[in-house]
Biotite code that builds the C-alpha atoms (Angstrom):
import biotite.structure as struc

atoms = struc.array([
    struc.Atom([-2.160, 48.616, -76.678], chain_id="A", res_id=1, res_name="UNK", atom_name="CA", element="C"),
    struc.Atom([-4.532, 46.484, -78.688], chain_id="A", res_id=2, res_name="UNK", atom_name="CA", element="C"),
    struc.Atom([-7.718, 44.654, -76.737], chain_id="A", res_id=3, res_name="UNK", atom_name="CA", element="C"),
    struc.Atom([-9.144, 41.526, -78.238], chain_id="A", res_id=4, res_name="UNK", atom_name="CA", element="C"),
    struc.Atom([-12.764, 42.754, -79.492], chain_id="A", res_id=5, res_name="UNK", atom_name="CA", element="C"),
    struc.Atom([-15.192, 40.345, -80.253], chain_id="A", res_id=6, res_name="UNK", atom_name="CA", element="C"),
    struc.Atom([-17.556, 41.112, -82.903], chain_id="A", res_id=7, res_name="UNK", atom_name="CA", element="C"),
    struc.Atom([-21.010, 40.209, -82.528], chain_id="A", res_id=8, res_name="UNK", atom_name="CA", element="C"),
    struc.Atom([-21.070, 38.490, -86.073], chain_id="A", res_id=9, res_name="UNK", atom_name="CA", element="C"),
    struc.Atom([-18.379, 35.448, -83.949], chain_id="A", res_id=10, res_name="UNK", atom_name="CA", element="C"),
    struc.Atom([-20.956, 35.254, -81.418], chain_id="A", res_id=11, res_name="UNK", atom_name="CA", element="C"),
    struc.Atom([-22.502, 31.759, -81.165], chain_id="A", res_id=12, res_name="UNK", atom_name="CA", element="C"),
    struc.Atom([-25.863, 31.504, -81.962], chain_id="A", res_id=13, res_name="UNK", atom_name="CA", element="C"),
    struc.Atom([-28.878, 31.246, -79.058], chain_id="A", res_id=14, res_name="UNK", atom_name="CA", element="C"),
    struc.Atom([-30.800, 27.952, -79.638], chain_id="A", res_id=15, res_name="UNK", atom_name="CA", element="C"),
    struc.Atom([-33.867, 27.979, -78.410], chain_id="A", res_id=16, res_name="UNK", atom_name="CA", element="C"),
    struc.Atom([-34.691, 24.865, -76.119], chain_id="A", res_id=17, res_name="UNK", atom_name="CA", element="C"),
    struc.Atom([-37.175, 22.495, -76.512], chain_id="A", res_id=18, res_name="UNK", atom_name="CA", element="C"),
    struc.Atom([-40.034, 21.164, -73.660], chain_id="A", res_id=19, res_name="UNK", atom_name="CA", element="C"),
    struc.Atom([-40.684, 17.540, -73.540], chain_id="A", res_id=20, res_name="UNK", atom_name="CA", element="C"),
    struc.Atom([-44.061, 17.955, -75.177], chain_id="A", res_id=21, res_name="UNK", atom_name="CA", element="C"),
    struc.Atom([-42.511, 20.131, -78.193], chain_id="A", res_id=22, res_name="UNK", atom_name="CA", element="C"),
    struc.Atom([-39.859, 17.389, -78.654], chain_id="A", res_id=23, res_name="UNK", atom_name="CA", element="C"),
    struc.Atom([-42.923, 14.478, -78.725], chain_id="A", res_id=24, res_name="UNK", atom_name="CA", element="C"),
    struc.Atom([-44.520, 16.814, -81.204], chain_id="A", res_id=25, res_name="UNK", atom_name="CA", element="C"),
    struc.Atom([-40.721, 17.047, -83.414], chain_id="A", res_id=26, res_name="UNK", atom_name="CA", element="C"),
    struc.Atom([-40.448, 13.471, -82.977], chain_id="A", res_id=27, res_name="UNK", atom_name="CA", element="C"),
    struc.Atom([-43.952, 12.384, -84.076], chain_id="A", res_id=28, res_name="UNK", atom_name="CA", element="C"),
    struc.Atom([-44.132, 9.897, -80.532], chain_id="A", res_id=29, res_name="UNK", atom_name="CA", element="C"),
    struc.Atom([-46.016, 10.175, -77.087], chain_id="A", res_id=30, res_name="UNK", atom_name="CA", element="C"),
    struc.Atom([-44.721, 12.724, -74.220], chain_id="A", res_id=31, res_name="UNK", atom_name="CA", element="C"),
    struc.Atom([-43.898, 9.693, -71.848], chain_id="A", res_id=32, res_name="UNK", atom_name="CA", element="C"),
    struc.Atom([-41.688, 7.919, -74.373], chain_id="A", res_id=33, res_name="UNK", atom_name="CA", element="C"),
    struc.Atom([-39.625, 11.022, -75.202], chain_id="A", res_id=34, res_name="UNK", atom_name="CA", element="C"),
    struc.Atom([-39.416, 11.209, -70.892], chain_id="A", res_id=35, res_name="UNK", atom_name="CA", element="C"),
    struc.Atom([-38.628, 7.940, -70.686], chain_id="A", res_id=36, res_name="UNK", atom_name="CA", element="C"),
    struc.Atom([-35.861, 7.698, -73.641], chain_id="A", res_id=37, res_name="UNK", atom_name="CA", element="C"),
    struc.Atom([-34.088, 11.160, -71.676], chain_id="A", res_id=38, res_name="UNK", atom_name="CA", element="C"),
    struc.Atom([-33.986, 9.312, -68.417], chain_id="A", res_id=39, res_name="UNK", atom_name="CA", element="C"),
    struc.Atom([-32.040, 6.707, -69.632], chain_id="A", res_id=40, res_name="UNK", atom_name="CA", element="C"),
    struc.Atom([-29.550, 8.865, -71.444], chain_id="A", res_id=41, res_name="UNK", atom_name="CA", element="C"),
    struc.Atom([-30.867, 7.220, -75.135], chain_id="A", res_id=42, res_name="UNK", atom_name="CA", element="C"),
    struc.Atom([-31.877, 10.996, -76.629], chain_id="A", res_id=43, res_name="UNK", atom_name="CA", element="C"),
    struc.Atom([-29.745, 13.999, -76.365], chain_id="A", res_id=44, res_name="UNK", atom_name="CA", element="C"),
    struc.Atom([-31.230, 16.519, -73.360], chain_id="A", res_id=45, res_name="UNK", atom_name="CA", element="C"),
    struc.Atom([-30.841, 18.523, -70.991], chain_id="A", res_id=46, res_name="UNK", atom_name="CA", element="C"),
    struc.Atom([-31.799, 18.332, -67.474], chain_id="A", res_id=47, res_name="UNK", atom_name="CA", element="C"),
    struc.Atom([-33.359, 21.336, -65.085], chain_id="A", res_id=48, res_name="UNK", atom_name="CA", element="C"),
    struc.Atom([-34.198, 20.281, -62.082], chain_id="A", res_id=49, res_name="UNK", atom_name="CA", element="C"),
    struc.Atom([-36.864, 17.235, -63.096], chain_id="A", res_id=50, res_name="UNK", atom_name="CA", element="C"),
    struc.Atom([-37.459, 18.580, -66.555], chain_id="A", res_id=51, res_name="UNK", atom_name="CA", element="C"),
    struc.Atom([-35.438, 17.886, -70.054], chain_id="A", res_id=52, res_name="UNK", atom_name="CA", element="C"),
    struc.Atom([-35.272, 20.130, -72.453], chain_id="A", res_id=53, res_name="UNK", atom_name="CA", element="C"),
    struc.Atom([-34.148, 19.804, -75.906], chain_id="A", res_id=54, res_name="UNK", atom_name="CA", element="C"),
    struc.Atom([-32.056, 21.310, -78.694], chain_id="A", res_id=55, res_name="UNK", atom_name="CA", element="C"),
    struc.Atom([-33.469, 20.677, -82.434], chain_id="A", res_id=56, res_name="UNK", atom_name="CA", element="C"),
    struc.Atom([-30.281, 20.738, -83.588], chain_id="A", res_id=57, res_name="UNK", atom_name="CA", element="C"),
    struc.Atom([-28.760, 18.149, -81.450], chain_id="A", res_id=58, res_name="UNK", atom_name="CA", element="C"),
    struc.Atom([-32.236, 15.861, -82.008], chain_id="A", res_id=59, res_name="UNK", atom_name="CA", element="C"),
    struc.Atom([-31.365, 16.532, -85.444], chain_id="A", res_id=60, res_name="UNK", atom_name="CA", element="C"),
    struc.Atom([-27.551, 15.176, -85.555], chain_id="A", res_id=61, res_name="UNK", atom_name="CA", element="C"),
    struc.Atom([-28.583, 12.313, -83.454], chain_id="A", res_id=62, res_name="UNK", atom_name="CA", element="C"),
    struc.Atom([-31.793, 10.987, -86.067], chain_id="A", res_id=63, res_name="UNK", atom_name="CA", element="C"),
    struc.Atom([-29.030, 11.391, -88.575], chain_id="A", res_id=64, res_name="UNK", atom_name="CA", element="C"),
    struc.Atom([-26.612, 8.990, -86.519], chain_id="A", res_id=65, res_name="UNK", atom_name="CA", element="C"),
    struc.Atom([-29.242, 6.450, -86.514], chain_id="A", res_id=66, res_name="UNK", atom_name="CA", element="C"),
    struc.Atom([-29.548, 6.028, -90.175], chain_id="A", res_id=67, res_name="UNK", atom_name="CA", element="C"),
    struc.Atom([-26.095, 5.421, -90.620], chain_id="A", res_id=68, res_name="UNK", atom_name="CA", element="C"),
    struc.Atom([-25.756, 3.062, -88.013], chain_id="A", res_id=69, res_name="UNK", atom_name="CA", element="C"),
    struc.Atom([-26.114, -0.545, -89.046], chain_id="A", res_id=70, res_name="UNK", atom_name="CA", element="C"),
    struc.Atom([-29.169, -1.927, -88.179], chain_id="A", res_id=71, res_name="UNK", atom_name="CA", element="C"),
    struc.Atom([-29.762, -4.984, -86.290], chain_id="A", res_id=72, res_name="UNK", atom_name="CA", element="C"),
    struc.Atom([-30.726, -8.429, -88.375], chain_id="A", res_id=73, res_name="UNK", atom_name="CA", element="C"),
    struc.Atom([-34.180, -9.872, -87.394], chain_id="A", res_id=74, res_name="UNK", atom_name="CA", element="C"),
    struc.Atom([-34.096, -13.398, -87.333], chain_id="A", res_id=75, res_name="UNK", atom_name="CA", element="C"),
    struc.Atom([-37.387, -15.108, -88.084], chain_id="A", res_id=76, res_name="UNK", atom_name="CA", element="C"),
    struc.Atom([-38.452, -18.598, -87.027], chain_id="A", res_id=77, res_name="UNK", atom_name="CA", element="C"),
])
């Protein structure tokens, strides 16, 4: 009888999380607007207990999906 064996080659790969304050440092803004942007679900986090954390990789996908968004028209006055 044959046993499905994973290899360790199919594994997925560990991504490291990212605090808050490594994410404002990614993201070239302050602390409390990277806290503020998780609260209100407009970044991609995680949440333990009352900290986010942060995957690169998902920051990442979602600066990407802002550039190929369309962008609002200003209207001027």
């Amino acid at each position: 009888m044959h046993q499905n064996v994973v290899s360790p080659t199919s594994w997925p790969i560990f991504e490291a999380l990212l605090t808050a304050e490594e994410t404002a440092i990614e993201l070239r803004c302050h602390l409390k607007t990277v806290q503020k942007m998780a609260r209100e679900g407009r970044i991609p986090s995680i949440r333990r207990g009352k900290r986010y954390f942060f995957r690169l990789t998902e920051l990442d996908d979602w600066l990407r999906s802002m550039h190929t968004q369309p962008q609002p028209t200003l209207r001027v006055n």
